[in-house]
MMTF fields as JSON, N, C-alpha, C and O atoms, coordinates in Angstrom:
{
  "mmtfVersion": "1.0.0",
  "mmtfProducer": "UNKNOWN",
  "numBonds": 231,
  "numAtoms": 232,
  "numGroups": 58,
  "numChains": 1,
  "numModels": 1,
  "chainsPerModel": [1],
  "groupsPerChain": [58],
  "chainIdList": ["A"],
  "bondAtomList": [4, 2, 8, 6, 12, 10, 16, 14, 20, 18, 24, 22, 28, 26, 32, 30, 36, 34, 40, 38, 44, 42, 48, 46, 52, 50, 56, 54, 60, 58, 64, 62, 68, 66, 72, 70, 76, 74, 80, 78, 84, 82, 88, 86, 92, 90, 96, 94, 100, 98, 104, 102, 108, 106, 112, 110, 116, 114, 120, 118, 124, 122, 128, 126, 132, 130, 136, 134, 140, 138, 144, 142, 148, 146, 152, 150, 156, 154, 160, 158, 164, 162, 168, 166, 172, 170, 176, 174, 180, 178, 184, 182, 188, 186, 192, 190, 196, 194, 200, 198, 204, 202, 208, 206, 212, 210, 216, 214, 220, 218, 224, 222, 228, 226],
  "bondOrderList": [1, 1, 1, 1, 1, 1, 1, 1, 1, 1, 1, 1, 1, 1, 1, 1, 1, 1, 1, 1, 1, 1, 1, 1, 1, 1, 1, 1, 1, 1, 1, 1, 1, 1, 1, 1, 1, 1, 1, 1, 1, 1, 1, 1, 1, 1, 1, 1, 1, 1, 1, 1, 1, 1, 1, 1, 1],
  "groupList": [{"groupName": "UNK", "atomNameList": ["N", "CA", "C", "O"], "elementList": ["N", "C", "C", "O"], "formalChargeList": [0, 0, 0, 0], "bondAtomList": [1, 0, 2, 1, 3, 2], "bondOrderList": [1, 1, 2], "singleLetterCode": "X", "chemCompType": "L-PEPTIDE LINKING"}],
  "groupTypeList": [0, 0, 0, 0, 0, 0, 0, 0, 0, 0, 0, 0, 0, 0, 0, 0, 0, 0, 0, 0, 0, 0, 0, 0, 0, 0, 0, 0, 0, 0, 0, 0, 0, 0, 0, 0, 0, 0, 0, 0, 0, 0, 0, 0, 0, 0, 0, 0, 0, 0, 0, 0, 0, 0, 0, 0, 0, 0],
  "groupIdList": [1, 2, 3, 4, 5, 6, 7, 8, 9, 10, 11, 12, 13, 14, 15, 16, 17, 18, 19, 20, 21, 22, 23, 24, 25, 26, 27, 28, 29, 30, 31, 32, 33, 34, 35, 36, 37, 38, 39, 40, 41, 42, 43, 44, 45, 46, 47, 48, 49, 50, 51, 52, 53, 54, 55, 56, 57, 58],
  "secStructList": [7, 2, 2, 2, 2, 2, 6, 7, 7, 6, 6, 6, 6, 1, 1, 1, 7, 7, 7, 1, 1, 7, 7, 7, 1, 2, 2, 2, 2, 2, 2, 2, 2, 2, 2, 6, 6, 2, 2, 2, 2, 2, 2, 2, 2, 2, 2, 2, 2, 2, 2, 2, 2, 2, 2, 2, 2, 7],
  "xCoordList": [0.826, 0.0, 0.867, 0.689, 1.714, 2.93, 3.535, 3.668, 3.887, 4.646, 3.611, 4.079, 2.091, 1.058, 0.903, 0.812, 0.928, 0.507, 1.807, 1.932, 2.854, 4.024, 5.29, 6.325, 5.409, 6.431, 6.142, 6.797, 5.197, 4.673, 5.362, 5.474, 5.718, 6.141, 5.02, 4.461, 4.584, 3.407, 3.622, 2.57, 4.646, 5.156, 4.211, 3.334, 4.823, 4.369, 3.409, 3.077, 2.605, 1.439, 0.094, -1.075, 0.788, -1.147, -0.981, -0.753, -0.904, -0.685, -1.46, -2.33, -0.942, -1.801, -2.945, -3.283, -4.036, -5.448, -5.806, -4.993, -6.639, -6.779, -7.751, -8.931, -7.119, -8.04, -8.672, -8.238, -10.195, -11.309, -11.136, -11.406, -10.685, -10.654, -9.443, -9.169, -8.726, -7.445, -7.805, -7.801, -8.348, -8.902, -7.432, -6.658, -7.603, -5.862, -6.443, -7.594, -5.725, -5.918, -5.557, -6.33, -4.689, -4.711, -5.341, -5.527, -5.947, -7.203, -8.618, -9.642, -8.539, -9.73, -9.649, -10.693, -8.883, -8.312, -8.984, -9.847, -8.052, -8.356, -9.684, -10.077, -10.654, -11.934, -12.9, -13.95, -12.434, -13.212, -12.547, -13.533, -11.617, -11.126, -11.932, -12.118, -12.377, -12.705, -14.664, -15.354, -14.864, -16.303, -17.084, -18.236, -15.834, -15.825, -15.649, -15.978, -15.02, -14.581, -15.512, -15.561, -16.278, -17.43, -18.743, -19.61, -18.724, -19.916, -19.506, -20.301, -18.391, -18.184, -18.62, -19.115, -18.444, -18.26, -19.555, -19.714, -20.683, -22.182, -22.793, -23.881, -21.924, -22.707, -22.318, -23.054, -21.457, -20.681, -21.826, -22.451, -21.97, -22.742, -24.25, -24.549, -25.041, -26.127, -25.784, -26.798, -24.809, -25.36, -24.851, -25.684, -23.877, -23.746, -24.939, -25.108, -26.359, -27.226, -28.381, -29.435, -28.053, -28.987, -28.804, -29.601, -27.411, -26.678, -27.075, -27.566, -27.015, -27.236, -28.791, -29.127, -29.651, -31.06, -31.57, -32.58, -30.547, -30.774, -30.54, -31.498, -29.079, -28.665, -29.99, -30.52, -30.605, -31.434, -32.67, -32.96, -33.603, -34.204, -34.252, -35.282, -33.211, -32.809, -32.887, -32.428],
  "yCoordList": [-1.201, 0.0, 1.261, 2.326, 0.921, 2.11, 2.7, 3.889, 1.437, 1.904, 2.242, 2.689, 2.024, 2.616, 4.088, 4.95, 3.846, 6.108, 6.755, 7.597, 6.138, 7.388, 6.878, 7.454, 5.995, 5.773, 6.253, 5.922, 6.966, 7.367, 8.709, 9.782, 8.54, 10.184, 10.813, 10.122, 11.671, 12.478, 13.079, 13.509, 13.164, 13.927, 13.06, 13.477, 11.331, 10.406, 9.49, 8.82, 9.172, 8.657, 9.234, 8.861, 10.343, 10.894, 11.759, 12.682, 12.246, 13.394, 12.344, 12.804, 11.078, 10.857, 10.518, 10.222, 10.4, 9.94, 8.513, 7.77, 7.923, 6.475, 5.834, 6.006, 4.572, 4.145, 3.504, 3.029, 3.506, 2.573, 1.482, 0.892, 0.654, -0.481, -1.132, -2.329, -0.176, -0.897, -0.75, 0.361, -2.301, -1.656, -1.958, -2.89, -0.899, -0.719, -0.224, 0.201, -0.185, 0.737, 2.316, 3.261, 2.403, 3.945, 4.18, 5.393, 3.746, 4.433, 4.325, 4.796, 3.542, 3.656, 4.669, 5.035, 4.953, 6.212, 7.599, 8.433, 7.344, 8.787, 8.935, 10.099, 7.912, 8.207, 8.464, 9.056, 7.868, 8.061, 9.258, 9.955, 10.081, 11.532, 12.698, 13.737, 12.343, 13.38, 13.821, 14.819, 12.063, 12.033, 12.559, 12.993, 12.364, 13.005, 14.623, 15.379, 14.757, 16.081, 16.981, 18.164, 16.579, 17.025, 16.872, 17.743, 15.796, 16.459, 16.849, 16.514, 17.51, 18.195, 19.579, 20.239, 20.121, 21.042, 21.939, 23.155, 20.595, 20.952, 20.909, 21.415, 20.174, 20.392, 22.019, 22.831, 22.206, 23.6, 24.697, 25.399, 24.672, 25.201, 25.705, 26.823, 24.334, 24.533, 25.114, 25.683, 25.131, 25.672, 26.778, 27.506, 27.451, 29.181, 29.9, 31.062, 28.929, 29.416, 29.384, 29.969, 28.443, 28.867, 30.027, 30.957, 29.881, 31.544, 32.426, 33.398, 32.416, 33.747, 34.106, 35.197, 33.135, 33.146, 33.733, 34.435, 33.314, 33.297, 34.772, 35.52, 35.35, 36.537, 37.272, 37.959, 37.419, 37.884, 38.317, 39.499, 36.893, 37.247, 37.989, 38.624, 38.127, 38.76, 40.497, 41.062],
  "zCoordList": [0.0, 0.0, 0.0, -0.59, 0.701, 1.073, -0.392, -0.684, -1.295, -2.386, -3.583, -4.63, -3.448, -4.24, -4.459, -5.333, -2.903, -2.353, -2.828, -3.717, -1.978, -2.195, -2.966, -2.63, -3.85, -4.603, -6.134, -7.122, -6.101, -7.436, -8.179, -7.585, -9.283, -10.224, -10.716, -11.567, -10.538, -10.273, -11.859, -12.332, -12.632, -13.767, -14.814, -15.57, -14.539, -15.414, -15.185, -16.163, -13.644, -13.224, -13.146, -13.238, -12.93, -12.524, -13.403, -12.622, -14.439, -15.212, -16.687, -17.427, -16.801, -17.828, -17.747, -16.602, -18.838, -18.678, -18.385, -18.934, -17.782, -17.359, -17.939, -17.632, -19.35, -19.921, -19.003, -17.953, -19.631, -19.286, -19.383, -18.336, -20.421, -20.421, -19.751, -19.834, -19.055, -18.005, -16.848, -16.319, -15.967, -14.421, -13.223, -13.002, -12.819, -12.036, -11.05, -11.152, -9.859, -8.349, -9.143, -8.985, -9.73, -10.348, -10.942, -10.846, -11.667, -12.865, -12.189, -12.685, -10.808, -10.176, -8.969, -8.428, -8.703, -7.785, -8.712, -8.438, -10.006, -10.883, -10.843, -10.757, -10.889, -11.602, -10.734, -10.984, -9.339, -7.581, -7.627, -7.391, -7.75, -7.568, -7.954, -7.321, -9.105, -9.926, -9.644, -9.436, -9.846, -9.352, -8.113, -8.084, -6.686, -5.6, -5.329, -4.415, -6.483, -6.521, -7.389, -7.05, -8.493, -9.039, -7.683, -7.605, -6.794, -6.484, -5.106, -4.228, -4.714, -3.759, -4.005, -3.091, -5.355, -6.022, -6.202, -6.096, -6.604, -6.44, -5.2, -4.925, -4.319, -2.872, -2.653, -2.092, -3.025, -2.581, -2.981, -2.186, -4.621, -5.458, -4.542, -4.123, -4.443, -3.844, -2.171, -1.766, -1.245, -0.502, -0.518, 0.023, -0.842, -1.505, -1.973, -1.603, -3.279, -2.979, -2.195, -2.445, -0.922, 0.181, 0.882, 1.012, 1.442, 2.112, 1.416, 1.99, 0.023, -0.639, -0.366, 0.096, -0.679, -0.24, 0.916, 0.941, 2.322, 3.791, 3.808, 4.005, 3.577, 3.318, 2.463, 3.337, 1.468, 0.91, 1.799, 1.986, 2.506, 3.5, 4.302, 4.528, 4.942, 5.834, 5.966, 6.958]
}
């Protein structure tokens, strides 16, 4: 696990795109990354416009 996380070149591992049809702990990392990170993004989204809403009320 140790040499998964941190023995990696960041220049030439995570920098390229991760085919689909290759299932790897890295290309399933990339694709849980991004997906997590898109809907962090919309949780974010929607509650900025509640505040803005709350703020409005107010």
């Amino acid at each position: 696990m140790i040499n998964i996380l941190w023995k990696q070149n960041p220049k030439t591992d995570i920098a390229q795109e991760p085919d689909p049809e290759d299932l790897t702990i890295d290309n399933a990392y990339k694709t849980r990354w991004i997906w997590y990170h898109t809907f962090m993004a919309c949780e974010l989204l929607i509650i900025i416009i509640l505040l803005i809403g709350i703020l409005i009320k107010i």
